[in-house]
C-alpha positions in Angstrom: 0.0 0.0 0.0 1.3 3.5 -1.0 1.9 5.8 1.9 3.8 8.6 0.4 6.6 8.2 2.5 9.9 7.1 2.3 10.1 5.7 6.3 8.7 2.6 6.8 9.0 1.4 9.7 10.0 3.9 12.4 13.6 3.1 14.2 13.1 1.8 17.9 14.8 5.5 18.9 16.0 3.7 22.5 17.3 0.8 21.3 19.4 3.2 18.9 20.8 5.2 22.0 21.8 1.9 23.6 23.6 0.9 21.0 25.0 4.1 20.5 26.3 4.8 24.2 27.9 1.2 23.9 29.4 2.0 20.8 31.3 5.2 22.6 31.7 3.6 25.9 34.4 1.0 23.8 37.7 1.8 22.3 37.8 2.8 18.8 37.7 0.6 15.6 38.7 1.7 12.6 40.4 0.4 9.5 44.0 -1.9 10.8 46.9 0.5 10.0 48.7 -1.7 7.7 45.4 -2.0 5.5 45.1 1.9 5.8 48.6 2.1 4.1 47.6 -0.3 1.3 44.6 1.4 0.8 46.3 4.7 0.3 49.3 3.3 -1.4 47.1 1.1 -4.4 44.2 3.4 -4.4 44.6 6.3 -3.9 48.4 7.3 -4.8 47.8 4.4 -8.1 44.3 4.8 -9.0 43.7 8.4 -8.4 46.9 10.0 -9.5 45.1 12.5 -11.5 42.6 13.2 -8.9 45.7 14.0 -6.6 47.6 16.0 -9.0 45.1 18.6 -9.4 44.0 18.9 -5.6 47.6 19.8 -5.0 47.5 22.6 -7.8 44.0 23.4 -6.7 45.5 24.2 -2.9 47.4 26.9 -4.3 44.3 28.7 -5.4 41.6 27.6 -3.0 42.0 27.3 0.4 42.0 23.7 1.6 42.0 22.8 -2.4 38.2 22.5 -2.6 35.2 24.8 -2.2 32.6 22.4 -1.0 33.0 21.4 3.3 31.7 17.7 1.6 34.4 17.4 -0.8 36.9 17.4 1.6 38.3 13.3 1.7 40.7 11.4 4.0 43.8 11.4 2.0 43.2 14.1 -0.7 39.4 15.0 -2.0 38.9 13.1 -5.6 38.0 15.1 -8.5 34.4 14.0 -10.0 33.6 14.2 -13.5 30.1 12.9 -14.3 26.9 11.7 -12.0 24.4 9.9 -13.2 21.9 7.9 -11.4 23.0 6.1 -8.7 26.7 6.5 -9.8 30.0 8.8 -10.3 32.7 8.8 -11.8 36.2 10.5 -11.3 39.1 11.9 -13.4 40.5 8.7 -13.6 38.1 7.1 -14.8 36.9 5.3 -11.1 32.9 4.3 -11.0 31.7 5.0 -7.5 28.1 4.2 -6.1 26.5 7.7 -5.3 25.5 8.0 -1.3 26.3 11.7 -0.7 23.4 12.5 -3.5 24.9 16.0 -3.6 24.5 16.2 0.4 20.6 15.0 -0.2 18.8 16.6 -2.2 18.8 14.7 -5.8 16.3 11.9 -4.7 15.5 11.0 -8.2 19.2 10.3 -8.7 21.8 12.6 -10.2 21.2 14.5 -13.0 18.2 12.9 -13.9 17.2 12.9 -17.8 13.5 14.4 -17.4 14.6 17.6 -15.6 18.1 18.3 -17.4 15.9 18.4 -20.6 13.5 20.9 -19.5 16.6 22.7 -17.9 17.9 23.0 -21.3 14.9 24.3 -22.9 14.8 26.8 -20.4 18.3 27.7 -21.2 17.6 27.9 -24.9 14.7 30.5 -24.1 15.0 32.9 -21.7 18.7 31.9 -20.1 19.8 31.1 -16.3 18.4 34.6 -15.2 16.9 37.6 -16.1 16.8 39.3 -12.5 12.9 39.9 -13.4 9.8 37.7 -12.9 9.4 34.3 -14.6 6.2 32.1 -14.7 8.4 29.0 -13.1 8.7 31.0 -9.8 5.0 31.1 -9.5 4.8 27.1 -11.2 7.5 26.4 -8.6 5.7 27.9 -5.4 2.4 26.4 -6.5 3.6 23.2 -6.5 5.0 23.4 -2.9 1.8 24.9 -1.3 0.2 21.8 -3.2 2.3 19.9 -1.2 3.2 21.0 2.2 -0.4 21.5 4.1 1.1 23.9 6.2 2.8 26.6 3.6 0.0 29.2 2.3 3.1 31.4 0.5 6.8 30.6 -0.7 9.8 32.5 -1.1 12.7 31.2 -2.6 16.3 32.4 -2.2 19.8 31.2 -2.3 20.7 28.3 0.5 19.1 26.8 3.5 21.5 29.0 5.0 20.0 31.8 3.9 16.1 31.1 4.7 17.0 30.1 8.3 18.4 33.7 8.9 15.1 35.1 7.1 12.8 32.9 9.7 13.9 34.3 12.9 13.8 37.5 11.7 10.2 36.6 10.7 9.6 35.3 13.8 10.7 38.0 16.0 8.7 41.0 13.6 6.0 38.6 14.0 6.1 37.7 17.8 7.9 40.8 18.9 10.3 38.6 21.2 13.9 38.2 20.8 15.4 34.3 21.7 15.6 32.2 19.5 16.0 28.4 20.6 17.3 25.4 18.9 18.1 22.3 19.4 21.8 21.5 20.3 23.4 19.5 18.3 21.6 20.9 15.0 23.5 22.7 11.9 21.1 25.5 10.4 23.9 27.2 8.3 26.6 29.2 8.8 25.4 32.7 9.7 26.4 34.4 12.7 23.8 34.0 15.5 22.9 30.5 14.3 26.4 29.0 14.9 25.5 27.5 17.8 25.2 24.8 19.7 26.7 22.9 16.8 27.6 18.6 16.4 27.6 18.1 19.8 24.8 19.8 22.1 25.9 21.5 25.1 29.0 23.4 22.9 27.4 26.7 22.7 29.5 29.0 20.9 32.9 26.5 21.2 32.8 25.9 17.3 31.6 29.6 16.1 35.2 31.0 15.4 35.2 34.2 14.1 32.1 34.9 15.4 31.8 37.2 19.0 30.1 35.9 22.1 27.8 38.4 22.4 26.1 37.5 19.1 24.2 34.6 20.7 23.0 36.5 23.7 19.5 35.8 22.8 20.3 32.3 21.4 19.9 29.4 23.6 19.6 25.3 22.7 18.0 22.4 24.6 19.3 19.0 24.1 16.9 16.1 21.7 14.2 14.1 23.4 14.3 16.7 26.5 11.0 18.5 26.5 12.1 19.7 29.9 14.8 21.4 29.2 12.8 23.0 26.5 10.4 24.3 28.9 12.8 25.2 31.4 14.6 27.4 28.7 11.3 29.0 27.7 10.1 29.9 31.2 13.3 32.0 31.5 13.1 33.5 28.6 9.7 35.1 29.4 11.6 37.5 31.4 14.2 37.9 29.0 12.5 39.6 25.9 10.3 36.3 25.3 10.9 33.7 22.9 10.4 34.6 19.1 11.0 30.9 17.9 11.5 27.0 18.3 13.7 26.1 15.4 15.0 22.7 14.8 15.2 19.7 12.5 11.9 17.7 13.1 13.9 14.1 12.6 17.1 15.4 14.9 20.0 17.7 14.1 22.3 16.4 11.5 19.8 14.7 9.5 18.6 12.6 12.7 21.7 11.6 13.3 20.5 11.9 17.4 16.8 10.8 16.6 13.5 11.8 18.2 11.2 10.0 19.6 8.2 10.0 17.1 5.9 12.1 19.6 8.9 14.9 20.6 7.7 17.3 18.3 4.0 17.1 19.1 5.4 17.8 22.7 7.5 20.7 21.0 4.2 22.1 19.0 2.6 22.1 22.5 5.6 24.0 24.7 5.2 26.2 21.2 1.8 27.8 21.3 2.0 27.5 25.0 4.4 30.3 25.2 3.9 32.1 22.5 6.9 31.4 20.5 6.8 30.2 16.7 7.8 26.7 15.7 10.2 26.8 12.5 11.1 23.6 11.0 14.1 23.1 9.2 13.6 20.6 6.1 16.5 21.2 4.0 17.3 18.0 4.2 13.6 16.1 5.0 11.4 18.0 2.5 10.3 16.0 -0.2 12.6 13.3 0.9 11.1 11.8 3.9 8.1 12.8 2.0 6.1 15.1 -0.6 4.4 16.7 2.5 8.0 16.7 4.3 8.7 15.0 7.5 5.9 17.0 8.9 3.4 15.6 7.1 5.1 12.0 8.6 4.9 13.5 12.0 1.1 15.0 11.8 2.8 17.8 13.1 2.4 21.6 11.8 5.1 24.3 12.4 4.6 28.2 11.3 7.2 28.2 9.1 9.8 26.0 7.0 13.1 26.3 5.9 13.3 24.6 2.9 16.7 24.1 0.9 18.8 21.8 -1.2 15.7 19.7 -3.2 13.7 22.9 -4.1 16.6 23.6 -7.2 16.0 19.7 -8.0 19.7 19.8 -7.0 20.7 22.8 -9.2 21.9 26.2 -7.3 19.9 28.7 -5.8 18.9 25.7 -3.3 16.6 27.7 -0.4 13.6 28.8 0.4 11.0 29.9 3.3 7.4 28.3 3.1 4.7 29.3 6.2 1.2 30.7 7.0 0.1 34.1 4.7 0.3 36.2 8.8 4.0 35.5 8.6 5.2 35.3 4.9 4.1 39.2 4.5 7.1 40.0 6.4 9.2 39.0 3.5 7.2 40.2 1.1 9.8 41.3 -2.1 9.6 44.8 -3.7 9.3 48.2 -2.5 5.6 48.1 -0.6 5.3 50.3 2.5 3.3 50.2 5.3 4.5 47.6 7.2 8.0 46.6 9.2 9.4 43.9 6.4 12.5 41.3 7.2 16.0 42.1 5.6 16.6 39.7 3.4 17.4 39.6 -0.9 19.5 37.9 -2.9 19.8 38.8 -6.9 20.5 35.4 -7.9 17.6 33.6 -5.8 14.2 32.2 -7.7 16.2 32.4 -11.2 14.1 30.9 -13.6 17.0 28.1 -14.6 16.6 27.0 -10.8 12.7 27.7 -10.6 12.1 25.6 -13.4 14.4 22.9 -12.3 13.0 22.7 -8.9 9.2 22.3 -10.2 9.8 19.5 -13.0 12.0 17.5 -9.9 9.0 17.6 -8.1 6.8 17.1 -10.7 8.9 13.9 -11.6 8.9 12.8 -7.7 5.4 13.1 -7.6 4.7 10.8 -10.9 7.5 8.2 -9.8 6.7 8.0 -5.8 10.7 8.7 -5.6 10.1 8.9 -1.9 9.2 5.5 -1.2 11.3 3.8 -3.6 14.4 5.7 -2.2 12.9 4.7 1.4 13.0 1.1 0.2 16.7 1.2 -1.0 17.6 2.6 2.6 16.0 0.0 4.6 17.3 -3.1 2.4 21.1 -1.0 3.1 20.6 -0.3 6.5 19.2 -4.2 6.8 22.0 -5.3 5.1 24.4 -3.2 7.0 23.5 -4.5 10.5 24.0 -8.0 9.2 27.1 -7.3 8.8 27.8 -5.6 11.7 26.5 -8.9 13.2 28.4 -11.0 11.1 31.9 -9.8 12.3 30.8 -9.0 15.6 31.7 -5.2 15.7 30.2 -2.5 17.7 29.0 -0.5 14.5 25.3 0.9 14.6 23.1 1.3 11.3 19.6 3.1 11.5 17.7 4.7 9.2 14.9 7.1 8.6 14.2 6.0 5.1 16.4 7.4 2.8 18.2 9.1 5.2 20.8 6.1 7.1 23.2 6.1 9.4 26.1 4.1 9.8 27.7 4.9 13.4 31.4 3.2 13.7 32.7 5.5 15.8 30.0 7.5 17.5 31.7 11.1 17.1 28.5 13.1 17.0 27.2 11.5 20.1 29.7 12.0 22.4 28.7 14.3 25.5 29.3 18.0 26.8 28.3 18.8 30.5 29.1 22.5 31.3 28.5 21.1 34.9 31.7 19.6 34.6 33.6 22.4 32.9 36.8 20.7 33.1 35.7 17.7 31.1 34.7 20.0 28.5 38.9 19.5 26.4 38.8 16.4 27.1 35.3 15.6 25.5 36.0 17.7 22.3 39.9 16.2 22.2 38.1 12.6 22.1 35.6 13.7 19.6 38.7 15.0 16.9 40.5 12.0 17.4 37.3 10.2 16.5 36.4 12.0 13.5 40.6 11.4 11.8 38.9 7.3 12.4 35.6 8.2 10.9 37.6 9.9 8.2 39.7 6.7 7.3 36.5 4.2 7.4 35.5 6.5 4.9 38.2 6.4 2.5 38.1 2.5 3.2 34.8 3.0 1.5 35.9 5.5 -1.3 38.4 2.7 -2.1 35.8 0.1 -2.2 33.5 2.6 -5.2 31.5 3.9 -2.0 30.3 7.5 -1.9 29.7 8.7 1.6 29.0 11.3 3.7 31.5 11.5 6.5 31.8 8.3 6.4 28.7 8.1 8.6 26.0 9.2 6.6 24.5 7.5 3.6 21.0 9.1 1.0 19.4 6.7 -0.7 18.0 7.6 -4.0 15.0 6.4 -6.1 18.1 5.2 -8.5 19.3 2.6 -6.2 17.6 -0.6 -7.7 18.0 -3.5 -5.5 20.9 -5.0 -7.5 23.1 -1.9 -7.1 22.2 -2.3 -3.3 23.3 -5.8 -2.9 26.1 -4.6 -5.1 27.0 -1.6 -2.2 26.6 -4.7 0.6 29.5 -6.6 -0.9 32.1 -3.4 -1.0 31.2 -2.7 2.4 31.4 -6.0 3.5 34.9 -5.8 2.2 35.6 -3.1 4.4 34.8 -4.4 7.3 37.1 -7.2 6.9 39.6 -5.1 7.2 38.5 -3.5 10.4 40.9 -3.7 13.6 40.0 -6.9 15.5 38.3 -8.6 13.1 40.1 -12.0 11.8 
């Protein structure tokens, strides 16, 4: 039966925190280091000479040698060339299966035939952007109000970065208030006063460099699955200037990499209207991949506003957007209208009608294919897979999914602990979690070797491209991996 969802069954979200804490309570295990050195020394330094060559010019004209935080690869980033479907390929010719998906949002697969030819004949008409009005905005917006119950207007812009600044200054012209609470752990962007509380909850402002304390004076977090400490944070902030906004992502920050119960953010909604505060979503990753109607249209659960990002450009730029109820959107209403306070917020490449049009006929094509279930599908026979292996060799490894959206935990960086209780512990917590992340960064070049496409090495989109041959074919390379694991004979 079709449920126009991509998450099946929802993960047993205690279960997945046992498993987790006893995956961080035991010493690391990553790939043996003579099998590390092979790895580099016949892949990499053989395989992907000309992928190395060029990184190494690159670094003398970009910093780091890439633009793109996700290009970055344990030992040098590869060069890609082509995407297609459920695969890539590299300057040297390697063929890799694709489970970055651009980061998420290409559920149909990369570069998918149906859109690229209406991108063209958009390119052949009125080119990539006029900087006036073009009927695809209005196609595109309509199509989203079609299908998010809870957006009446859309405005797109440039990033997800971008529409999370825009909705808490909707929310505080609309509330009047001033904090703004996330949830800890969560990444909305890059701007200033949302660099907070980010990977690990409880680090406040320890990984905004560049960026002055007193920005986040009226920025707070609360930590996942804690409605408490929620309520506890907005009961002193109603002597504080009030609470403008709840914003958080409605499957757990980083993609639900720390998962929420299934009723947390009905008890969110609740805490929500009971103080007055907005309730922002953030679905850049979750909208129209979890489903059409976005996670919350899994959850049954309606927020004031959402951040949308990445799918909205069917994986083209211009990748953002804010969707919410008409009594909040007029604050970001565009042009040169008086009357009224309105938001601060442009952008003079946002809504281009290359962008626009790719955006509606992804969705469009989504719709007519059920993407979003058959990319759910293709995560739970991975993740399914993947703890049988886990089993198999006896490792400490967790795999969960939320439909197309899975998890594969070796080392359990993201879930370590900060207690500012215990200030002292505070180094020591975030010197464990770098040493971590160098062995989550050589599992996945393990699986770069092996043709597999990752996120982090810990993070794994399915796509409606992934038949179920090309994931049995993804089981056996990272069953290969594992062999090579530290304690495994």
């Amino acid at each position: 039966m079709s449920t126009g969802f991509a998450i099946n069954q929802y993960p047993d979200v205690d279960q997945v925190y046992k498993d987790l804490r006893s995956l961080i309570s035991q010493p690391i295990r990553s790939i043996r280091k003579a099998e590390m050195d092979k790895i580099i020394s016949e892949y990499y330094d053989k395989k992907c000479a000309r992928s190395k060559k060029m990184i190494a010019e690159a670094s003398e004209y970009i910093p780091g040698g890439v633009q793109h935080n996700l290009a970055f690869n344990h030992p040098f980033p590869l060069v890609f060339t082509k995407a297609s479907g459920a695969h890539l390929f590299d300057l040297d010719g390697n063929k890799y299966i694709d489970f970055l998906q651009a980061g998420g949002p290409t559920v149909l697969g990369s570069n998918p035939p149906v859109v690229r030819k209406k991108v063209l004949e958009l390119l052949n008409s009125s080119g990539p952007v006029t900087g006036l009005f073009h009927e695809y905005e209005l196609k595109l917006a309509e199509k989203i109000v079609q299908l998010v119950p809870s957006v009446e207007m859309f405005r797109m812009l440039g990033s997800g970065t971008e529409a999370c600044m825009a909705s808490i200054r909707v929310a505080r012209l609309a509330t009047k208030k001033k904090n703004i609470v996330k949830m800890g752990g969560a990444y909305h962007g890059w701007s200033d006063q949302l660099a907070y509380g980010l990977r690990l909850p409880g680090t406040r402002h320890f990984e905004a460099n560049g960026v002055p304390k007193s920005v986040f004076k009226y920025t707070q977090e609360f930590y996942p699955n804690d409605l408490n400490a929620l309520e506890s944070v907005l009961k002193r902030n109603r002597w504080r200037g009030g609470t403008a906004a709840v914003l958080m992502e409605p499957i757990g920050p980083e993609s639900g990499t720390r998962p929420l119960d299934k009723n947390f953010n009905a008890g969110v909604r609740e805490l929500c209207d009971r103080f007055g505060a907005l309730l922002i979503f953030d679905e850049v990753v979750t909208a129209f991949r979890v489903g059409l109607s976005g996670a919350q249209g899994y959850y049954g659960v309606t927020p004031d506003l959402t951040v949308f990002g990445k799918v909205v450009a069917g994986g083209y730029p211009s990748a953002g957007g804010l969707g919410g109820k008409k009594e909040y959107m007029k604050y970001v209403s565009a042009g040169i209208q008086t009357g009224m306070k309105k938001a601060l917020i442009g952008g003079t490449m946002a809504a281009n009608p290359l962008s626009s049009a790719a955006g509606y006929y992804t969705l469009c094509e989504m719709e007519k294919t059920k993407a979003c279930e058959k990319a759910g599908k293709a995560g739970d026979r991975l993740t399914l897979g993947l703890q049988k292996l886990i089993k198999k060799y006896n490792l400490p490894f967790v795999a969960f999914n939320q439909g197309s959206i899975c998890h594969l935990e070796t080392v359990g960086t993201m879930l370590l602990e900060i207690n500012f209780s215990k200030f002292w512990t505070i180094k020591k917590t975030i010197a464990e979690a770098h040493k971590r992340k160098h062995a989550m960064e050589e599992m996945g070049a393990a699986y770069m070797a092996e043709g597999l496409v990752t996120l982090a090495g810990s993070r794994l989109y399915t796509s409606a491209a992934d038949t179920d041959a090309i994931i049995d074919d993804a089981l056996k390379r990272f069953d290969r991996v594992f062999q090579k694991v530290e304690g495994v004979i």
